[in-house]
N, C-alpha and C positions, 0 to 999 in steps of 0.2 A: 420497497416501492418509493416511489420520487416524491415529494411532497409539492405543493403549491409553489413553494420558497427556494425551491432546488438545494434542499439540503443532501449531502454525501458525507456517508460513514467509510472511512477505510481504517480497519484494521490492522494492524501491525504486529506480525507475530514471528517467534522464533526462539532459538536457544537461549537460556540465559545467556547473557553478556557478548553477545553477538551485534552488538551497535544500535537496537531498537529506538532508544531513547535519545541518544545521541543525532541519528537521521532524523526522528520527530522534531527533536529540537530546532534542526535545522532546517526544514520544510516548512516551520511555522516560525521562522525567525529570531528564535528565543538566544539564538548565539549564532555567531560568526564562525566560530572555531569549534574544536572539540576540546574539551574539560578529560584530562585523565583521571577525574576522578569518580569511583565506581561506585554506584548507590541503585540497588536492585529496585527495580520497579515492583512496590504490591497490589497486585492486582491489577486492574489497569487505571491510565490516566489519559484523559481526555484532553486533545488539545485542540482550540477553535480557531479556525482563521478564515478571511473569505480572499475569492482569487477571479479573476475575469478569465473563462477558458472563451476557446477560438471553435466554433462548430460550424458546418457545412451542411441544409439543408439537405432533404435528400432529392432529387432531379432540379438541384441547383448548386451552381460554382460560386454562388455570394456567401461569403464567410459572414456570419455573425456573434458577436461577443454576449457573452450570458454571464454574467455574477454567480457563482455561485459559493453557499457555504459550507466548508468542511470542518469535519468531526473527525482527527487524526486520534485514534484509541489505542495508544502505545501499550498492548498487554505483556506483563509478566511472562517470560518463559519459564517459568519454575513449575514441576510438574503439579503438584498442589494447587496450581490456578485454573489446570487446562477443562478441571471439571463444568467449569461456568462458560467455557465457550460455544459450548452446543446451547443453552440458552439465548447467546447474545449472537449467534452466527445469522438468525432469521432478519437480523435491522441491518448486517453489513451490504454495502453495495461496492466494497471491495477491498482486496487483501491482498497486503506486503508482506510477503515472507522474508527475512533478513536469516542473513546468517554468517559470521565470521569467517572471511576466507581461508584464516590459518587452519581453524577447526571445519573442514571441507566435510560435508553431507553425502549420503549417497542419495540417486534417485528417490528409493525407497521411504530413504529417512524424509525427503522433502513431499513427498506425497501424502504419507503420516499425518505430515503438519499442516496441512494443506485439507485433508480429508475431515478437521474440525469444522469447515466452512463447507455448503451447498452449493459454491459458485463458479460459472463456468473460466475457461480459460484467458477471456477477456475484461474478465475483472479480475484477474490476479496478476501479481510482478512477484519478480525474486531480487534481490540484491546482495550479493556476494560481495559485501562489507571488507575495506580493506583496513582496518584501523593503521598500519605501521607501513607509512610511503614509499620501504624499499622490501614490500613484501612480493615476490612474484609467483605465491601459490594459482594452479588451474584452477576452472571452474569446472563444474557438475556441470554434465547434458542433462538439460527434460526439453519437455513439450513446450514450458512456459519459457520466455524470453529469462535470461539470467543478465543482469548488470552490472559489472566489477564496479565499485563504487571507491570513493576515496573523496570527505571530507580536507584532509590533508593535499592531495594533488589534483583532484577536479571535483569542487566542491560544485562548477556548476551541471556537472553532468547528471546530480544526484537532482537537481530542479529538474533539466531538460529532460530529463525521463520520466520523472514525477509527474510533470504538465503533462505529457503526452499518454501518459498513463490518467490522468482525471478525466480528458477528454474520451477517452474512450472506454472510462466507467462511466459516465455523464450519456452520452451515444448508447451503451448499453440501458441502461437507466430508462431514455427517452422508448429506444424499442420494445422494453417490457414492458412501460406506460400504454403504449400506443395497442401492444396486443391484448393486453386485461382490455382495453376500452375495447376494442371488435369484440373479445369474447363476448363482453356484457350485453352488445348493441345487438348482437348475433342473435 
C-alpha cells in the first residue's frame, strides 16, 4: 500500500551471483563501475535513495514530478534465504528479477522465482545481466519484458529502464490506492 510519503519497495531477486548487488549498487549510486569482486549477499540489504519520477494524470496530458523514496532490497539468492520471502513479499510494490545472462533460465525457472512475490505483471522487470561486454548469449521469452543489461557497455540503459519501471510501479501504486479508497467509501 502507498504511504503518505510515497515511499516504494522494490525487491531484487535472483540466482546467486547473477549481478543483484552489483545493479543495486548502481541504481542507488554507490559505484560508477562494477567491482569484480564477489561477496554473497546475506540475507538481504537495504538500500535508500530518493528520485523525482515524471507522471501523467489521468484525463490529463500535464506531466507532473512526484519525489519519491525508494527501498532497493537487494535479497540473497541462496536457497536458504528464499524461506523469508513469502513473509516480506506482502510490503513489496515491486520486483526485479536479475539473472546472469551466461547462466540463461528457462521460462519455468523464471516463473519459480517470480511466484515468491503476489504481484502482477506491472510491477515486475527481468534483467538479463551481462556481466562480460563481449558476451552475446539470448534472452529467455516470457510475458514480462526481459532487458539485456550491461554495466560495462550501457550502464545507462539499466537507469532508463529502471526509471520507467518506478513510474509505472508508482502508477500502479496510485491505482490500488484509489481502488481500497472506493472500496471503503462504497
Amino acid at each position: 500500500m502507498l504511504s503518505s510519503n510515497n515511499n516504494i519497495k522494490i525487491f531484487i531477486i535472483g540466482p546467486p551471483n547473477s549481478g543483484k548487488t552489483a545493479i543495486a549498487n548502481y541504481l542507488a549510486d554507490l559505484n560508477k563501475s562494477l567491482s569484480s569482486d564477489y561477496t554473497p549477499t546475506q540475507g538481504v540489504r537495504i538500500l535508500e535513495l530518493d528520485q523525482i519520477i515524471k507522471t501523467t494524470s489521468k484525463g490529463s496530458r500535464k506531466q507532473q514530478q512526484t519525489n519519491v523514496s525508494i527501498e532497493l532490497w537487494d535479497c540473497s539468492g541462496e536457497d536458504r534465504f528464499k524461506t523469508i520471502w513469502p513473509n516480506l513479499s506482502s510490503i513489496a510494490n515491486g520486483l526485479i528479477l536479475v539473472y546472469d545472462q551466461e547462466n540463461r533460465l528457462t521460462e519455468k525457472d523464471i516463473d519459480e522465482w517470480l511466484s515468491y512475490f503476489s504481484l502482477n505483471e506491472k510491477q515486475c522487470m527481468i534483467y538479463a545481466y551481462n556481466k562480460d561486454s563481449n558476451s552475446k548469449k539470448g534472452k529467455v521469452d516470457h510475458k514480462i519484458p526481459i532487458h539485456s543489461v550491461s554495466i560495462v557497455d550501457e550502464p545507462d540503459n539499466i537507469k532508463k529502464t529502471f526509471d520507467g519501471f518506478l513510474t509505472q510501479v508508482y502508477v500502479e501504486m496510485q491505482e490500488q490506492l484509489e481502488n481500497e479508497q472506493r472500496i471503503i467509501t462504497e
